[in-house]
N, C-alpha and C positions, 0 to 999 in steps of 0.2 A: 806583495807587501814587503816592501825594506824595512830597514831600523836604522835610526841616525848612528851609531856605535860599528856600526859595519863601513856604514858609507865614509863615515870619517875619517876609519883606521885606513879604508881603501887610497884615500886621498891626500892623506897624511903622509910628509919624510920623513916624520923621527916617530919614536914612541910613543903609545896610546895607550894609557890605561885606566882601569875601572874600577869605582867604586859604588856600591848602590847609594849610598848617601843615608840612607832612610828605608823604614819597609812601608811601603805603601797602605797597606793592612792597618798602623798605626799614624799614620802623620798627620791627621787628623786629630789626635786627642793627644793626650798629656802623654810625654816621650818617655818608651819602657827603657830596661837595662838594653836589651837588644840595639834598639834603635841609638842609643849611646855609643854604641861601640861601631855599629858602621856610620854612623855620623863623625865618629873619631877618624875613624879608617881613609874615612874620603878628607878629612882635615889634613889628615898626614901626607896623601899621594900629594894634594897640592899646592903642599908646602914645598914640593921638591921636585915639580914643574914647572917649565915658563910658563904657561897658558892652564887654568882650569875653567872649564867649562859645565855650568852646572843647570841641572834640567830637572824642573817643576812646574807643576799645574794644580789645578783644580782636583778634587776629588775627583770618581766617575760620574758624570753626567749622563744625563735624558730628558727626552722628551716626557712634560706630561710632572716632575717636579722639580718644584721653586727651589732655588737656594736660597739659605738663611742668611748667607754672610758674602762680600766680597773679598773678602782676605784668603789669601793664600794659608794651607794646612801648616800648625804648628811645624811640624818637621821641617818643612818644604825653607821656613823663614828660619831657622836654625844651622841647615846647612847653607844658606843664601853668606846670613852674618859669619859665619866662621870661616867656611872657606876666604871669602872676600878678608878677612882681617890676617890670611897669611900669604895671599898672592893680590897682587894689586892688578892681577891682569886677567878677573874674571867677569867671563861672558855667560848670563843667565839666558837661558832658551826657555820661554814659556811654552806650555801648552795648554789652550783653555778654550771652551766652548763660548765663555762671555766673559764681560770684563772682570779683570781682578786689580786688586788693590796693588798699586808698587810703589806709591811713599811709606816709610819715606826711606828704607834702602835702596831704591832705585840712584839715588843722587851718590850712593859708595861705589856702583861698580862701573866700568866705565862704558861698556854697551851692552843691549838686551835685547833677543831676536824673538819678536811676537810673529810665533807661526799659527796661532789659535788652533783649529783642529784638522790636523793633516790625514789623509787620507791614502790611498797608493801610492810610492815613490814619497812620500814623505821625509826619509829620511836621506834620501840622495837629497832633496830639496834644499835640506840644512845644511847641509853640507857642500852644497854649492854656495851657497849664500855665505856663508863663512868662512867659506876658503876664496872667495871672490870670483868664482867661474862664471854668477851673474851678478848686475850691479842689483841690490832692493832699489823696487819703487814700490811697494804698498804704503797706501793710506790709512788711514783709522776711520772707519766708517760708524766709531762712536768715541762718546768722551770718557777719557780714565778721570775722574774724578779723585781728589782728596781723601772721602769721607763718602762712607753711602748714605749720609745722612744730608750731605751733600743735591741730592739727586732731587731731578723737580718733581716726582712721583711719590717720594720720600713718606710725606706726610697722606695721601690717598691708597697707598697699595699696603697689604694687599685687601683693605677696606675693610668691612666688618657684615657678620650672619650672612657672607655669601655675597656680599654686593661689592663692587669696587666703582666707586666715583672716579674717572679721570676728568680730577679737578686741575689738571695741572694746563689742559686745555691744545692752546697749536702749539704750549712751551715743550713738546716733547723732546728728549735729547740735546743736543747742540743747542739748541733755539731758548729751552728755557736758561742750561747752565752761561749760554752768552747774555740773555736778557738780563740776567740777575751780576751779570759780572763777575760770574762766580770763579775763585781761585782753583784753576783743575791743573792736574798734573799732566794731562796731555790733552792737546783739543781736539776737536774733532777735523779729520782731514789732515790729522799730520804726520809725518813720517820723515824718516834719513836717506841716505842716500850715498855712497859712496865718490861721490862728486857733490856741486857746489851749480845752484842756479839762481841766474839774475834776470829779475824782470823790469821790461821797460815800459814804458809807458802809452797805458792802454785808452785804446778811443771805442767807443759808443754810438752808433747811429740807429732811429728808428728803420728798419726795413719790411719787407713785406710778411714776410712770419713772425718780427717781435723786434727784439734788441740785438744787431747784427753786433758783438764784440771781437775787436784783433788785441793782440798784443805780442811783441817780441820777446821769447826768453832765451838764452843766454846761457850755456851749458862754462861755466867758468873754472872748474876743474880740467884734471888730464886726465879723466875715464869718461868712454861715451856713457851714457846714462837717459833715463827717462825719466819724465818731468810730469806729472799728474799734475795741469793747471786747475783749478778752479774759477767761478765766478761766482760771488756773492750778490745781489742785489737789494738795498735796503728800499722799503715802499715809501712815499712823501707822506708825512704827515696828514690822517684823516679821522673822520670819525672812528674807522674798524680799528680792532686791538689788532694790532701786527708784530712782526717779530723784529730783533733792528736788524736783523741782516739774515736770508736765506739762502743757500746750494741753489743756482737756479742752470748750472750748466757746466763738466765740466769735462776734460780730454786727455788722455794719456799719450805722451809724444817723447817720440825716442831723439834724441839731441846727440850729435857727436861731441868731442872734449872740443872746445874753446869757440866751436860753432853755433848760429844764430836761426831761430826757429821762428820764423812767424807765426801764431795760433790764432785763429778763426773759428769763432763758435757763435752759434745766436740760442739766447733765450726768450724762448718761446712767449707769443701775447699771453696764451690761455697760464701761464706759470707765472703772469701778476697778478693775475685776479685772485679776490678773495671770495665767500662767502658772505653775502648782504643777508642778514634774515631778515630783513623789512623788505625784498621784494623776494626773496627763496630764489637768490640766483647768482652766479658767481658773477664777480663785477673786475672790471679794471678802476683804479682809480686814476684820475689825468692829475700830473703833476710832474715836478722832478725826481727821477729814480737815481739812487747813487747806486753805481757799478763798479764792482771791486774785482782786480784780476790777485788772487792768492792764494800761499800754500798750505792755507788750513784756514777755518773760521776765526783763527787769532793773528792771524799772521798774512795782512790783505799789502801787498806789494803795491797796487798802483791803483787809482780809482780817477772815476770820468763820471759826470752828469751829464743825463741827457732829460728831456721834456718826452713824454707820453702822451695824448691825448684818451684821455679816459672814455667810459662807455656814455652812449648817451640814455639817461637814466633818470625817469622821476620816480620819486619816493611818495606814495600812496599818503596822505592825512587823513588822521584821523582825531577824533575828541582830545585825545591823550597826547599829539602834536603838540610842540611851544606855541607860541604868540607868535615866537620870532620864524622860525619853521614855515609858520603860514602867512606869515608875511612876504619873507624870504621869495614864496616860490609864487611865479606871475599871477596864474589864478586865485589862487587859496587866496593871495594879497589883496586881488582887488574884491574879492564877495567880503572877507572882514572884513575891509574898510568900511564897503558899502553898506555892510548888516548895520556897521555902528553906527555910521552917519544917516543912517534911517529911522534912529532913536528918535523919540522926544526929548530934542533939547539936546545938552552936554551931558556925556555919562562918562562912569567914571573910566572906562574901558579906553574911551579916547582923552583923556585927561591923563591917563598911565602912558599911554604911549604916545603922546605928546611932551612929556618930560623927561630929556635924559637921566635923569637917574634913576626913573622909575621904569624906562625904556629896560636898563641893563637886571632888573630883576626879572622881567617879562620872558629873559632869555631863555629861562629855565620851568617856566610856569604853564602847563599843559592847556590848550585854550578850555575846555571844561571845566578849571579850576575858574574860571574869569565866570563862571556862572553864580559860584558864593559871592560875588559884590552884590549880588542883589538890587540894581539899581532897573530891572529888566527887559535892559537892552540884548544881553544876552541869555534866553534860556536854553533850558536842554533843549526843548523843541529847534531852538535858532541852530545849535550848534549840532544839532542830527540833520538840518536840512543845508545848514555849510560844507560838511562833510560829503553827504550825498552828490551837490553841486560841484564839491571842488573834484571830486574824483569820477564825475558822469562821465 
């Protein structure tokens, strides 16, 4: 196990020096006389430094208990604002097991190296990265939010007498804070880079395991670097609640400076389908899927539509069906017609759906409900033995 303060002084040409900033024991609650004065201490070293460099996280974390808050400990944002208000050239290094809050001081200092929780050689790690011996390419594999109030779990966790509803549903993480359009401080999938890439424009074909995607990117700085592409796919328009855009594939690729990378990636059939609970089975939907090649969920470089052919797929009727439902589908269509036209006479069943306007509330009207007209061309009896029929 290293420590970033060794690693640093190691790699360092001028002078390195230290102040605790804070005692950790208090950074957490309301700041004692103590914590004053080495809060002072480290204001002063970096006021008479080129560079300060200042390191906070979360309390100590574990497994097994919930955090109350996502804010970073009173101290921790103390030393953040002060130092920052007398050198303009401070680099905050997080360290944190989940996410924490960085508006809105994050927009005063001018970079922030989220190493979350480092483990052996950790502090050479920082120190590479800092001193440039490697280029970053990490992504965020969650979103920094605003506000934890913010979050689509927000108003379900942590539930109540023991129960937690996830009502927030497939909005989990990225998926709800994009549905909602929500204002987040960093998205999910994104990150810097010591270099600069450009993406061209990506094409789409169905092939034999799913959606075959290429796209070229473009290393357009003077450092080699690595390019974590993504691909988003949003689903066509259907009945199932879906998300507008989801991660469906994505490839970390080393790019030299000013050279061009083809990427190739397919996303998988089985990673359109959703969950139908009207037959308990995952489905594809056929339609057009938009494909996004990009560097974060907010931030889609290039996109291409391609046509799917969906599963072949009947949906079981039942009483609770619409009108239009059982019309809709070849069978079901033609025993209603025929139950109705078996009537005595004109009823009012075929008189509704004979009239457009009365057609378009049928839309929604379960064929069971068509049993209160009372005229009894349809009873329960009829519409237990259509049922029966249409799904033999």
């Amino acid at each position: 196990m290293d420590d970033a303060l060794s690693a640093i002084t190691a790699a360092a040409q001028g002078e390195v020096a230290f102040a605790p900033g804070y005692d950790a024991d208090h950074a957490s609650t309301e700041e004692t006389d103590a914590d004053d004065g080495l809060l002072n201490e480290a204001v002063e070293l970096a006021r008479t430094h080129d560079i300060a460099l200042v390191f906070v996280g979360n309390d100590p974390e574990t497994e097994g208990m919930d955090r109350t808050t996502l804010t970073l400990p009173e101290g921790h944002l103390a030393l953040v604002e002060r130092v920052r208000a007398v050198n303009e050239n401070t680099v905050v290094v997080l360290s944190n097991g989940g996410v924490v809050l960085t508006s809105p001081w994050d927009t005063d200092v001018p970079a922030i190296l989220e190493t979350w929780l480092l483990g052996q050689a950790g502090g050479g790690a920082i120190a590479d990265v800092l001193f440039g011996v490697v280029n970053p390419s990490g992504r965020l594999a969650e979103t920094v939010p605003l506000r934890l109030e913010d979050h689509p779990s927000y108003l379900d966790f942590p539930g109540e007498h023991g129960v937690v509803r996830y009502g927030e549903g497939i909005h989990v993480g990225y998926r709800g804070f994009d549905a909602r359009e929500t204002d987040v401080s960093y998205p999910f999938g994104w990150g810097l880079s010591y270099t600069t890439f450009e993406y061209g424009d990506v094409t789409a074909t169905v092939g034999e395991h799913g959606i075959d995607v290429t796209v070229p990117v473009t290393n357009t700085g003077d450092r080699d670097g690595r390019e974590v592409v993504q691909i988003y796919v949003s689903a066509p328009d259907e009945d199932a609640h879906r998300v507008p855009r989801e991660l469906a594939a994505f490839e970390s690729v080393e790019i030299a400076a000013g050279a061009t990378e083809t990427v190739t990636l397919t996303v998988r059939r089985a990673d359109l389908a959703y969950w139908d609970t009207r037959v308990s089975s995952w489905i594809v939907a056929p339609g057009e899927y938009v494909v996004a090649a990009a560097a974060s969920s907010r931030d889609l470089r290039s996109v291409a539509i391609v046509s799917v052919t969906g599963d072949d797929v009947r949906l079981p009727l039942t009483a609770e069906s619409t009108v239009t439902e059982w019309l809709d589908d070849p069978r079901g269509g033609d025993l209603l017609r025929a139950a109705i036209e078996d009537g005595d006479g004109p009823s009012v069943a075929q008189a509704m759906m004979g009239n457009p306007e009365t057609a378009v509330f049928l839309s929604s009207v379960p064929l069971a409900r068509m049993v209160a007209f009372g005229d009894g061309t349809l009873t329960p009896d009829v519409v237990a033995r259509l049922v029966q029929d249409a799904n033999g």
